[in-house]
C-alpha positions in Angstrom: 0.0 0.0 0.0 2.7 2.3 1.2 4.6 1.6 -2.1 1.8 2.4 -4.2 1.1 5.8 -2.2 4.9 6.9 -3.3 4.3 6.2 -6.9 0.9 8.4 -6.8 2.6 11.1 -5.5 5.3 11.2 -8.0 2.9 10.7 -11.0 1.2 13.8 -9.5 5.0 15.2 -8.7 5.9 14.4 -12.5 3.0 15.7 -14.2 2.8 19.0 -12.0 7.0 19.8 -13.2 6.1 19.1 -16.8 2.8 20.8 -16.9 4.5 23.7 -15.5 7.3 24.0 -17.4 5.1 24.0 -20.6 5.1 27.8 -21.8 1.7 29.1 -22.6 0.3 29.6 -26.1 -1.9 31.3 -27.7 -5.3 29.6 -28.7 -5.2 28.9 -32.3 -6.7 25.8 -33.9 -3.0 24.8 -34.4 -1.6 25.6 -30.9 -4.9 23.9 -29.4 -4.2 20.5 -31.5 -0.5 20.6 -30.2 -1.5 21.2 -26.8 -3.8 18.2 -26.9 -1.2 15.7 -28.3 1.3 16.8 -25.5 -1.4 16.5 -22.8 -2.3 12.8 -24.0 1.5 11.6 -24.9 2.8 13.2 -21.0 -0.3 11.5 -19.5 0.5 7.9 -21.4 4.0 8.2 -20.4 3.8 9.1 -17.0 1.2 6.1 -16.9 3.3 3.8 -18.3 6.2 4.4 -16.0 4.3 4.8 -12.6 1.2 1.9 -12.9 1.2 -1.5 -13.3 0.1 -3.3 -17.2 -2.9 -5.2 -16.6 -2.5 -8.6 -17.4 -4.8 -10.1 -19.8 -4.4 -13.7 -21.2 -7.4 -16.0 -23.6 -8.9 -17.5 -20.5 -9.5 -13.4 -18.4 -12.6 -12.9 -18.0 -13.1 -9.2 -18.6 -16.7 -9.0 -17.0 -15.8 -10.8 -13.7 -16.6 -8.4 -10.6 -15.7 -9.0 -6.8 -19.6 -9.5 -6.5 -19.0 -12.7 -8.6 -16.3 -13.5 -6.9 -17.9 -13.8 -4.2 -21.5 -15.3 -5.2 -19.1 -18.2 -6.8 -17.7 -18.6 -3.0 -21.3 -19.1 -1.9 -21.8 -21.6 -4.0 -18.9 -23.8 -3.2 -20.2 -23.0 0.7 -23.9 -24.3 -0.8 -22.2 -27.3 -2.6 -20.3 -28.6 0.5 -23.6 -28.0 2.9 -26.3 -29.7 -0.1 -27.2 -32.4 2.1 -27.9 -29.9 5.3 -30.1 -27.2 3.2 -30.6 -29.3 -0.7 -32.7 -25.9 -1.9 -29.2 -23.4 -1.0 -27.5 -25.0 -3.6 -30.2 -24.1 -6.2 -30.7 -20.3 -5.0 -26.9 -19.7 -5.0 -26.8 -21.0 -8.4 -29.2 -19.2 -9.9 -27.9 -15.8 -8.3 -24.6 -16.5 -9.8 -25.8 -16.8 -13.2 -27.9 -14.0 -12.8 -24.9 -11.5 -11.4 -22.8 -13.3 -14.8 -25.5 -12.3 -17.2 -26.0 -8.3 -15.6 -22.3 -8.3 -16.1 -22.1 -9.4 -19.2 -24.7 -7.0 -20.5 -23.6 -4.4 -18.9 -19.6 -4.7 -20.6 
């Protein structure tokens, strides 16, 4: 945590030097397109140096919240305990392949 705190303040650090040091310009539809492409390139380089790549493979699943995550844990809890409460394992089911269609629709 404390480790990702230092690299948010010198993003913010970099960013304030180097928007600083830009001189000012005069709007022209030229000026304003030049300014734009220095904003986004300064942004995606200070991005790519201070956060991490997200790792995405065939298998990711891009849709997959923490709310799945943790309806598919309650379904492993309902699959152990079938014999204790037999309709658990149906409910918990069925609310995980609910929460996996909103998702999907929603992405």
């Amino acid at each position: 945590m404390r480790r990702s705190k230092s690299k948010r303040e010198m993003a913010v650090r970099v960013w304030g030097e180097a928007s600083t040091n830009r001189p000012l310009q005069t709007l022209t539809a030229e000026s304003c397109e030049e300014e734009v492409v220095w904003v986004r390139r300064t942004i995606e380089t200070i991005l790519n140096k201070y956060t991490r790549r997200k790792r995405v493979c065939a298998l990711s699943k891009r849709y997959w919240t923490q709310e799945i995550a943790d309806l598919r844990k309650v379904v492993g809890r309902a699959k152990r305990n079938r014999t204790k409460r037999p309709h658990a394992l149906r409910e918990a089911r069925k609310r995980l392949r609910q929460a996996i269609r909103k998702a999907k629709k929603l992405h």
